[in-house]
C-alpha positions in Angstrom: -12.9 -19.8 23.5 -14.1 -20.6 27.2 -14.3 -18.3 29.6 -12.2 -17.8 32.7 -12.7 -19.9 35.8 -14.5 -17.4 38.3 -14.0 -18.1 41.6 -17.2 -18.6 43.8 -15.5 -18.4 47.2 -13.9 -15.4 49.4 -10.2 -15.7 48.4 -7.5 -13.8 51.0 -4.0 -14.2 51.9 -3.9 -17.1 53.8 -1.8 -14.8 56.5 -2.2 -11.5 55.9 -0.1 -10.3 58.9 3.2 -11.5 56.6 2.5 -9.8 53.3 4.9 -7.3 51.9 5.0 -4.4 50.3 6.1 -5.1 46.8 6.3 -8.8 47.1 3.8 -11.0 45.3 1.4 -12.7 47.8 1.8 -16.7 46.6 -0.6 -18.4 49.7 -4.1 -18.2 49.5 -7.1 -19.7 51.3 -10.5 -20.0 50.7 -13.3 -19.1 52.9 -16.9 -20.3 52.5 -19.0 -17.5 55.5 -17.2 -18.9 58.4 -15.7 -22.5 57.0 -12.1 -23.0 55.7 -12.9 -24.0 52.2 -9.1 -24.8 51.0 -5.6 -23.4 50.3 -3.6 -22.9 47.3 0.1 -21.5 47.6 2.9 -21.5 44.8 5.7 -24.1 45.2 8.9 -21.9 45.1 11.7 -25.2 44.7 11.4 -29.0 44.4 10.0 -30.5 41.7 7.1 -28.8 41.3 9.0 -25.2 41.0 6.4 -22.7 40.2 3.2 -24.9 40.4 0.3 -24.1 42.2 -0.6 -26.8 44.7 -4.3 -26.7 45.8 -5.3 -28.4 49.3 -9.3 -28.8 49.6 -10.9 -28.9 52.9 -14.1 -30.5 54.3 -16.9 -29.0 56.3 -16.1 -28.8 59.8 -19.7 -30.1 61.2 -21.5 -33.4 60.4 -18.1 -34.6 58.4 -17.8 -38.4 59.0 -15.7 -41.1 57.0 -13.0 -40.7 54.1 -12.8 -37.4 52.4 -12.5 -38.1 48.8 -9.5 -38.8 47.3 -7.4 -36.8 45.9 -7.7 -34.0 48.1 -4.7 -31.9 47.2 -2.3 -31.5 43.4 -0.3 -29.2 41.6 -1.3 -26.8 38.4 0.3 -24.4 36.0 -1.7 -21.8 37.2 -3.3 -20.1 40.0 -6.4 -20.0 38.2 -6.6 -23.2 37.7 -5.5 -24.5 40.9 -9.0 -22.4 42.6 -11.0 -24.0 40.3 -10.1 -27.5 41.7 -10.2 -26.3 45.3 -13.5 -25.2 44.8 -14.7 -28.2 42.4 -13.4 -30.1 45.6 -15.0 -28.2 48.1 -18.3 -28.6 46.3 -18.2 -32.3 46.0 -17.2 -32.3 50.1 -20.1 -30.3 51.0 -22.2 -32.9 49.0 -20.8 -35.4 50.6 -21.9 -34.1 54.2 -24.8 -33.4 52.9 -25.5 -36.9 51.2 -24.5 -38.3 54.4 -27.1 -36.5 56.3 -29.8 -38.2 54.6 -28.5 -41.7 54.5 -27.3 -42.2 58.4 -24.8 -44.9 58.9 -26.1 -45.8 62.9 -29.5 -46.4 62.1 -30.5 -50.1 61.1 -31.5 -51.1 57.4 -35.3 -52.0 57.2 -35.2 -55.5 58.0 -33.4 -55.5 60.9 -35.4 -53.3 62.5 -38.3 -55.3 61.7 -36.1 -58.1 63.1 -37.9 -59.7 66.5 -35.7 -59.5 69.3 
C-alpha cells in the first residue's frame, strides 16, 4: 500500500477570523512563504455535496499568458483535493519559470540577424 499524500505547503483556514468552536473548519488555503498557492473548501449542497473542490493559483510575479487548464475540480477527499492544488501549483511555478528563460518579446535568431 502507498503512502499518504503529504502536503508540502503551509495549509491554514482560509479565514481564520470565522472559525468556530466545535465546528469543522471545511475552507483551506495554501500558502507558498508569501504567495497564495490555492484553496480547497468542501461543497456543502449541489451536486457535488461533500466533495472537496480544489482551486490552484499562479505566482503572482513574472506570470504571463494562459494558466493551464484545468485549474480547479472536485475530490472525495480532502487529502486528495491538496495533492492536486499542490501538483498544480508546481506545474504553475514551472511554467513562470519556463517562461523566464524563453522570453516571448525578444526576436527569434533570424530576425534579428534581419538587415533593416
Amino acid at each position: 500500500m502507498s503512502k499518504p499524500y503529504q502536503p508540502r505547503y503551509q495549509w491554514a483556514p482560509t479565514w481564520p477570523d470565522n472559525v468556530k468552536p466545535n465546528e469543522p473548519v471545511l475552507d483551506f488555503a495554501a500558502h507558498d512563504g508569501d504567495e497564495r498557492a490555492g484553496r480547497v473548501y468542501k461543497a456543502t449542497g449541489g451536486p457535488q455535496d461533500k466533495q472537496w473542490q480544489w482551486c490552484g493559483a499562479h505566482p503572482s510575479t513574472g506570470w504571463r499568458g494562459n494558466p493551464i487548464m484545468p485549474n480547479s475540480g472536485f475530490e472525495d477527499t480532502a487529502g486528495i483535493a491538496v495533492q492536486r492544488c499542490e501538483e498544480y501549483w508546481d506545474a504553475m511555478k514551472q511554467l513562470v519559470e519556463d517562461q523566464r528563460f524563453k522570453p516571448e518579446d525578444e526576436p527569434d535568431q533570424d530576425e534579428a540577424q534581419a538587415p533593416r
